[in-house]
Structures are given as structure tokens and as C-alpha cells.
MMTF fields as JSON, N, C-alpha, C and O atoms, coordinates in Angstrom:
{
  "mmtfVersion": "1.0.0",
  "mmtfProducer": "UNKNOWN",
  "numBonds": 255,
  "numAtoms": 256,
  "numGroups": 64,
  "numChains": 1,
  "numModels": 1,
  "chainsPerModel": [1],
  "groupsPerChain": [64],
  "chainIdList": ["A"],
  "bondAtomList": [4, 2, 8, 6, 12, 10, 16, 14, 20, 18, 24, 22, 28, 26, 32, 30, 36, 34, 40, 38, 44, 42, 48, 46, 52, 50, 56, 54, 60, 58, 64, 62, 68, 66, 72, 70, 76, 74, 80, 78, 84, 82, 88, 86, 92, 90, 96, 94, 100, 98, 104, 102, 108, 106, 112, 110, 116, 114, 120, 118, 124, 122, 128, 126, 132, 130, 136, 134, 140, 138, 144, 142, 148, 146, 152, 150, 156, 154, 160, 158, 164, 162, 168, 166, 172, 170, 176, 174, 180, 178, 184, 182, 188, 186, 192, 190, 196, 194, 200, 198, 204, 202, 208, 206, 212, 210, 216, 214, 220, 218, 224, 222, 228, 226, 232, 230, 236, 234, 240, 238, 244, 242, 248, 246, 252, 250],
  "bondOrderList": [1, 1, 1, 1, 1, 1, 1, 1, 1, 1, 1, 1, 1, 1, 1, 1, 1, 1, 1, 1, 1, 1, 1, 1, 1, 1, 1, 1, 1, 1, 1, 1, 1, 1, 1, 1, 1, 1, 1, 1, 1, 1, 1, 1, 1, 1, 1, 1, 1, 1, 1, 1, 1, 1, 1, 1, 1, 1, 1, 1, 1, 1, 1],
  "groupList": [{"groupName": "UNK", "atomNameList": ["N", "CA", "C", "O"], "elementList": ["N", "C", "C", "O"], "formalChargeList": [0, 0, 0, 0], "bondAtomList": [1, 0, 2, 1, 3, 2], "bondOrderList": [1, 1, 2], "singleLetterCode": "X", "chemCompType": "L-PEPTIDE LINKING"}],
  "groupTypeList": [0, 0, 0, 0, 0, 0, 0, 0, 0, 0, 0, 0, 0, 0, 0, 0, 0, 0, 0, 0, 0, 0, 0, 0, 0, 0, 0, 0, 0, 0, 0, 0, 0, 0, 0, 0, 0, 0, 0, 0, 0, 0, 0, 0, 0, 0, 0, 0, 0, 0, 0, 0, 0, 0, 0, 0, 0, 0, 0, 0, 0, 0, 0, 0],
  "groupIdList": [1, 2, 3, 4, 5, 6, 7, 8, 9, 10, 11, 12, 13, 14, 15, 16, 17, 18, 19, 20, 21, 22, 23, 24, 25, 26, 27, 28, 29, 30, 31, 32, 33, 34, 35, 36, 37, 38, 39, 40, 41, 42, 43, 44, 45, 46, 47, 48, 49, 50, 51, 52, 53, 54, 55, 56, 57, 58, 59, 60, 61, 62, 63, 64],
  "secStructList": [7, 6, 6, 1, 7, 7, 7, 7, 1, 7, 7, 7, 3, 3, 3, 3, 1, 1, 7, 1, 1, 7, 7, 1, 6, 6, 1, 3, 3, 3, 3, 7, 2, 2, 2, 2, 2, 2, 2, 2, 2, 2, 2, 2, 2, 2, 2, 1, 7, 7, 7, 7, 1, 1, 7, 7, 7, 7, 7, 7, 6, 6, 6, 7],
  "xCoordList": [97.488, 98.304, 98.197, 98.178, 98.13, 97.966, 99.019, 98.731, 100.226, 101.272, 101.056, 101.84, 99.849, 99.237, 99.37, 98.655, 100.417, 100.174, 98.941, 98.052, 98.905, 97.531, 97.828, 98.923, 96.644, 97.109, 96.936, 96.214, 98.03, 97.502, 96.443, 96.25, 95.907, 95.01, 94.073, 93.777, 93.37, 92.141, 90.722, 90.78, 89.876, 89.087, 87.595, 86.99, 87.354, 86.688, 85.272, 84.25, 85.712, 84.754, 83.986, 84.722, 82.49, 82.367, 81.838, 80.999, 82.363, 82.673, 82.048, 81.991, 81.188, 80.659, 81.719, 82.377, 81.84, 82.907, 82.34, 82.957, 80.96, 80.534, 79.253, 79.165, 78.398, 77.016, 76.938, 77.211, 76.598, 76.547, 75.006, 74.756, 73.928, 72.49, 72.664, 71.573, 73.58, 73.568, 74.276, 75.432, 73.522, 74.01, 74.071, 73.834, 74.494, 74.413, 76.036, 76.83, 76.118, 77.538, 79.291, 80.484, 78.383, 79.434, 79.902, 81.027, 78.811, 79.363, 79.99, 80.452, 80.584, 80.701, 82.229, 82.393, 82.81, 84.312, 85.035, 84.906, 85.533, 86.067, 87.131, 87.886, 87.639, 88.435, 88.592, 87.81, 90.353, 90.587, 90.216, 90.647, 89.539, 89.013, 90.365, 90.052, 91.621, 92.517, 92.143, 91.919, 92.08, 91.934, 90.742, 90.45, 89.479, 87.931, 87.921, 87.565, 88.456, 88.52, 89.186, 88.627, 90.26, 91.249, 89.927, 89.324, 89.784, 88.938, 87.749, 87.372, 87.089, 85.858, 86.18, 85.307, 87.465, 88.015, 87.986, 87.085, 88.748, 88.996, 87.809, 87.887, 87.015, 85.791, 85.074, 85.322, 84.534, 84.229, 84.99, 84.345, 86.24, 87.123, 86.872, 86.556, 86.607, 86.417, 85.512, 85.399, 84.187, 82.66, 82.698, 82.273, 83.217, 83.282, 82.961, 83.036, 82.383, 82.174, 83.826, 84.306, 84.09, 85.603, 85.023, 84.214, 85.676, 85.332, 86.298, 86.835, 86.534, 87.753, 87.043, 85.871, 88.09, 88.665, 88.273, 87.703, 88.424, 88.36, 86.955, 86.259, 87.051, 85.729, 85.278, 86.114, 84.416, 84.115, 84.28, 84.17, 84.583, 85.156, 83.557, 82.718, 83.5, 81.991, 82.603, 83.713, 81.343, 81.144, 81.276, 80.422, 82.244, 82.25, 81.077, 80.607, 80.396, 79.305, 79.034, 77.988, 80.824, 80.319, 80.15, 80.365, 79.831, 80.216, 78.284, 77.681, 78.009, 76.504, 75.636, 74.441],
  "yCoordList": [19.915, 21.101, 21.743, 22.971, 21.013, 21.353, 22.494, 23.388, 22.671, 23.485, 25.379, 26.262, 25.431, 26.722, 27.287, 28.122, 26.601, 26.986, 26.673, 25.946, 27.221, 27.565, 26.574, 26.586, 25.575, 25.163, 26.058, 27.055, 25.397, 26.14, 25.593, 26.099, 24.516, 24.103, 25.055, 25.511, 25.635, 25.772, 25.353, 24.153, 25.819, 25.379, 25.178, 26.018, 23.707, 22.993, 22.211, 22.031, 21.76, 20.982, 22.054, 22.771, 22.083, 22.771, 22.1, 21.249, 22.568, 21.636, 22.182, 23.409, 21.345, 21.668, 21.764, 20.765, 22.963, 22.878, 21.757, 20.763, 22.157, 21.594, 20.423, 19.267, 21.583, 20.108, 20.342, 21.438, 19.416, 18.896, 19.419, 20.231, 18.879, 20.319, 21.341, 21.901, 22.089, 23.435, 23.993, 23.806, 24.48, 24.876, 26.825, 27.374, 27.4, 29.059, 28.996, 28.288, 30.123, 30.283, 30.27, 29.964, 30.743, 30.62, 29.204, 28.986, 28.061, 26.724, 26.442, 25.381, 26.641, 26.2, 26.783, 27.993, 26.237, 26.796, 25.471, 24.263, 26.282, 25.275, 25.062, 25.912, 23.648, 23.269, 22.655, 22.507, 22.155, 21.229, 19.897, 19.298, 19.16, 18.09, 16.665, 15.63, 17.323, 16.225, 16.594, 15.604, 17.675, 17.827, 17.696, 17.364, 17.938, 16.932, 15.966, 15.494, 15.488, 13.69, 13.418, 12.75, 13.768, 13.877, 14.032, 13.185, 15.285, 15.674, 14.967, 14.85, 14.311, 13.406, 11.787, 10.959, 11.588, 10.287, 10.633, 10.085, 11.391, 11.646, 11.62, 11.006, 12.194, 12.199, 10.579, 9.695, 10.488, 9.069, 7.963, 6.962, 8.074, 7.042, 7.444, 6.53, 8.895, 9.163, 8.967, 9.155, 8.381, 8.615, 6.735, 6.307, 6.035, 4.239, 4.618, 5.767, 3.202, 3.185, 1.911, 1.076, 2.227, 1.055, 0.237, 0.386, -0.739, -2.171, -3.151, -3.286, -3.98, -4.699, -6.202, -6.577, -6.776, -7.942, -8.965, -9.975, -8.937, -10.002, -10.443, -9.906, -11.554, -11.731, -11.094, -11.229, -10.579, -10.537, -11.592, -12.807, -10.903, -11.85, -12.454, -11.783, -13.937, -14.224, -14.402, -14.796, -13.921, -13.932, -15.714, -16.594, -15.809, -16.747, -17.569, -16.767, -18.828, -19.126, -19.182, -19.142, -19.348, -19.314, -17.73, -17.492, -16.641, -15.702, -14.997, -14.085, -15.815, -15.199, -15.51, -15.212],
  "zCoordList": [-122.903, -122.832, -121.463, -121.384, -120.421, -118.956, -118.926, -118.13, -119.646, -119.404, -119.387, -119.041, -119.845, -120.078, -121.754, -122.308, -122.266, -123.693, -124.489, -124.045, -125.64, -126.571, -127.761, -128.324, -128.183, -129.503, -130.425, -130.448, -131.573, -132.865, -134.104, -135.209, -133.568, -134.426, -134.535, -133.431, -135.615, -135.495, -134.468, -134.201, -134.035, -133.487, -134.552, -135.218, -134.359, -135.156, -134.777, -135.438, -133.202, -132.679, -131.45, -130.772, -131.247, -130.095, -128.709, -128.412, -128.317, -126.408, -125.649, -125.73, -124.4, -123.579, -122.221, -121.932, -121.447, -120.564, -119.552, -119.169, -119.186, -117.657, -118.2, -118.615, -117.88, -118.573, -119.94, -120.428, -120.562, -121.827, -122.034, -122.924, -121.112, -121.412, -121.137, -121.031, -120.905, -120.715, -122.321, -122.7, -122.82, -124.107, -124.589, -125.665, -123.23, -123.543, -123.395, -122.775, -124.301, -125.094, -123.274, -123.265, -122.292, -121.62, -121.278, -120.829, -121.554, -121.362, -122.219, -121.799, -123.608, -124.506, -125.208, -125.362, -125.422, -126.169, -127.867, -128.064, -128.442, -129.411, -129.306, -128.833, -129.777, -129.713, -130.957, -131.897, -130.691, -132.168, -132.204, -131.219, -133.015, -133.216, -131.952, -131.363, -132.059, -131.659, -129.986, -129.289, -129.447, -127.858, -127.623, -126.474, -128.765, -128.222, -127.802, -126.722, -128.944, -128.378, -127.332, -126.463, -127.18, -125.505, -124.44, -123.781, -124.556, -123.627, -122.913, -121.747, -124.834, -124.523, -124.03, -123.772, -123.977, -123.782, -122.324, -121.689, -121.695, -120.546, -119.391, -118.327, -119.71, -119.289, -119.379, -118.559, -120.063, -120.197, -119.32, -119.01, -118.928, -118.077, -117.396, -116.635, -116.606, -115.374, -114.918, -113.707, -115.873, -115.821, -115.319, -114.246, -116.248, -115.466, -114.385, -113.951, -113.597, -112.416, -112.206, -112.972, -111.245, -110.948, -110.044, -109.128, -110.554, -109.701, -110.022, -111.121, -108.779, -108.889, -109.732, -109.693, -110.384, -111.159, -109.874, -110.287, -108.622, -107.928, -106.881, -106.019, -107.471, -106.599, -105.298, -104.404, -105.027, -103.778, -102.662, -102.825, -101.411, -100.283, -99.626, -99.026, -99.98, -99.025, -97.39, -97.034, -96.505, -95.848, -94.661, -94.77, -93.872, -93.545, -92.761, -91.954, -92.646, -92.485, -91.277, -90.629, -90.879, -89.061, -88.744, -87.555, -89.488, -88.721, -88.812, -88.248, -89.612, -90.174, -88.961, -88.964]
}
């Protein structure tokens, strides 16, 4: 809901905004179980480390 609107779900699940050990009430907000999971998905992909599909380029022997 990047758009600035508010869901109307109920809030169900409670969320850590920033660190996940930081557990005093200003880190923390609820949400609806469907934008947790968004949220916790989102995070997690961003958290991968990326690395390419293709082999690494070796080093040519004359150059070593």
C-alpha cells in the first residue's frame, strides 16, 4: 500500500519496524496477517546475498 492509504484489515500480527531484538513498543506496529507476510517476504529477498548463475571468469595462465 506504498500509495499512502490504510488497510482495513484488522491488525493481527505484531511487527518489528527496524530490529527484530529491539522489542520496546516504538519498534513495533500491527499489522494484517496478509501485509506481514508481504513485508516478511520482502525483507528476506532483500536479505539473499546475490550472486550470479555464471561461472566465474578464471584467470588466464599467461597472465598469472
Amino acid at each position: 500500500m506504498g500509495d499512502g492509504s490504510i488497510c482495513a484489515e484488522d491488525g493481527t500480527d505484531v511487527d518489528h519496524i527496524r530490529d527484530r531484538d529491539d522489542h520496546r513498543l516504538r519498534n513495533l506496529q500491527l499489522l494484517c496477517s496478509w501485509h506481514h507476510d508481504r513485508k516478511t517476504a520482502r525483507e528476506a529477498n532483500a536479505a539473499k546475498p546475490r550472486f550470479s548463475p555464471r561461472r566465474p571468469r578464471e584467470v588466464h595462465p599467461g597472465l598469472l
